[in-house]
N, C-alpha and C positions, 0 to 999 in steps of 0.2 A: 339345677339352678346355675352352677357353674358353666355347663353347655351353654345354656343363652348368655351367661356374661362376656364368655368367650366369643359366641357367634356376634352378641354386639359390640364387641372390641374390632373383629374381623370385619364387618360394615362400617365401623366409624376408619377404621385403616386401608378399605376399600374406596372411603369415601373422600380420605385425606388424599388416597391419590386419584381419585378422578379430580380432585378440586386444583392439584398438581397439574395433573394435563391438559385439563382446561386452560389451568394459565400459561403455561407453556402453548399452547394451542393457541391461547387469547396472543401473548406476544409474537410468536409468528403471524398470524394474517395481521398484526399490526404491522409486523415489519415488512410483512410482503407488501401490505397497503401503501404503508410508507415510502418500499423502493418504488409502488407504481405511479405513487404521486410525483415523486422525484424524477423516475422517467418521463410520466407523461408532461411534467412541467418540461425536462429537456426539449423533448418532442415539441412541446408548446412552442419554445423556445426558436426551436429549427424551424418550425413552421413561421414564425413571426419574421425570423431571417427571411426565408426564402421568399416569403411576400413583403416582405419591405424589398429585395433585390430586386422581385422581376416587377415591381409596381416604379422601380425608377431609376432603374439602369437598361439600356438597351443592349441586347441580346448582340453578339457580333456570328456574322453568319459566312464571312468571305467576301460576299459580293462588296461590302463598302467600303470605303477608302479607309483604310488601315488605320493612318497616322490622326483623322479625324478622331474616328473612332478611340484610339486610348487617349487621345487627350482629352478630351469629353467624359470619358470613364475616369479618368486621372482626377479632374475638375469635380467629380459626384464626389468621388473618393474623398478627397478635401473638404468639398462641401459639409459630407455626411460626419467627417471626421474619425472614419473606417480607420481601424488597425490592422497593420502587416498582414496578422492573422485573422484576420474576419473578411480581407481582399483574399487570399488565399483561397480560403474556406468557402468564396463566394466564386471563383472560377467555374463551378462548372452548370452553372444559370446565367455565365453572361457570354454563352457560347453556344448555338443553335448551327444546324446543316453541316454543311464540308466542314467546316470551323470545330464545329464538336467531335466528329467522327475524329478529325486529324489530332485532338486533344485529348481525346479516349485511349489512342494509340502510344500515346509519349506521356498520357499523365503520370508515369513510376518514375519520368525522368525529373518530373517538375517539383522542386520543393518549397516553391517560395512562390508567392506574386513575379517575382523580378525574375525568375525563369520562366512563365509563363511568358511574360511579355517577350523577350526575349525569343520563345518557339511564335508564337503570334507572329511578329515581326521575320523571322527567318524565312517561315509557311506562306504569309500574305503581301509582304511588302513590294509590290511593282515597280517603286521607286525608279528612276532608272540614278546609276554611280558614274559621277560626272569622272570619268579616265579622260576624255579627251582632253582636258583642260590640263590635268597633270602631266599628259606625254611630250605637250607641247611646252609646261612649264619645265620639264626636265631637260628636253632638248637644251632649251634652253640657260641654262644650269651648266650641262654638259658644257656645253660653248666657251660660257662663262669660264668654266673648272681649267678648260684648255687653255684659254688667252692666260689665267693666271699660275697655271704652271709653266706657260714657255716666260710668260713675263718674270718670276723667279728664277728658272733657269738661267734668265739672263743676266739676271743681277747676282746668282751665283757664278754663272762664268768671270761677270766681270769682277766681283768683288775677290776671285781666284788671282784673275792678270793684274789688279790692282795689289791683291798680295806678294804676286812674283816678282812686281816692278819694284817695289818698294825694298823685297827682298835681296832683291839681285842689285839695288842700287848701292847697298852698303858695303 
């Protein structure tokens, strides 16, 4: 008799802990459940980004006018009312062809929106930098700088002989 009490003590103690592992068993795949909801809501997430970006921003590829181009993205940006971080975060869907490969290459350089723009603009800008205008405004300048150092010059000479006459008068 004692055998079997003992053998059902050993069942009910066998039994206390599968009902343990169970539930430990049960809160894990809740938790794994839980982390997968969690991810797949991020996922959900990224995906609603990246189809809200390329459904209404236009992709920049090199060939089009540079300056156009960010100010139009700039103007969505506003529009959408995008933060720092979510422009960032959206660079590399709003850059397709030469444009992307050349962004692939420097993106460890890039931390921000504003260094993006930045390499965009250094890589694509045709622009041409009106020098002519400055060499000639400098010339200019120069000229100017000359007439009024001899014209002080001369009002130091003279305000010199003006002090030796006055000098020499007493």
């Amino acid at each position: 008799v004692t055998t079997e009490k003992n053998a059902g003590l050993e069942d009910d103690h066998v039994l206390c802990d599968n009902r343990q592992g169970t539930s430990a068993i049960t809160n894990l795949i809740h938790n794994q459940s839980h982390q997968k909801d969690h991810t797949s809501d991020e996922e959900g997430d990224d995906n609603l980004f990246d189809t809200f970006i390329c459904d209404n921003f236009i992709p920049f590829s090199g060939a089009e006018p540079i300056d156009q181009w960010l100010d139009e993205t700039d103007a969505l940006f506003h529009r959408f009312k995008l933060s720092r971080k979510l422009r960032f975060q959206a660079i590399p869907l709003l850059v397709q062809g030469d444009a992307k490969r050349k962004y692939i290459k420097n993106r460890h350089a890039i931390k921000s929106f504003d260094d993006f723009y930045e390499f965009i603009l250094t890589h694509f800008d045709s622009s041409p930098v009106t020098v002519s205008n400055s060499k000639s405004s400098q010339a200019d300048h120069k000229v100017e700088f000359t007439k009024d150092s001899v014209y002080i010059s001369n009002i130091t000479t003279d305000s010199q002989l003006n002090v030796a006459n006055t000098t020499g008068a007493t």
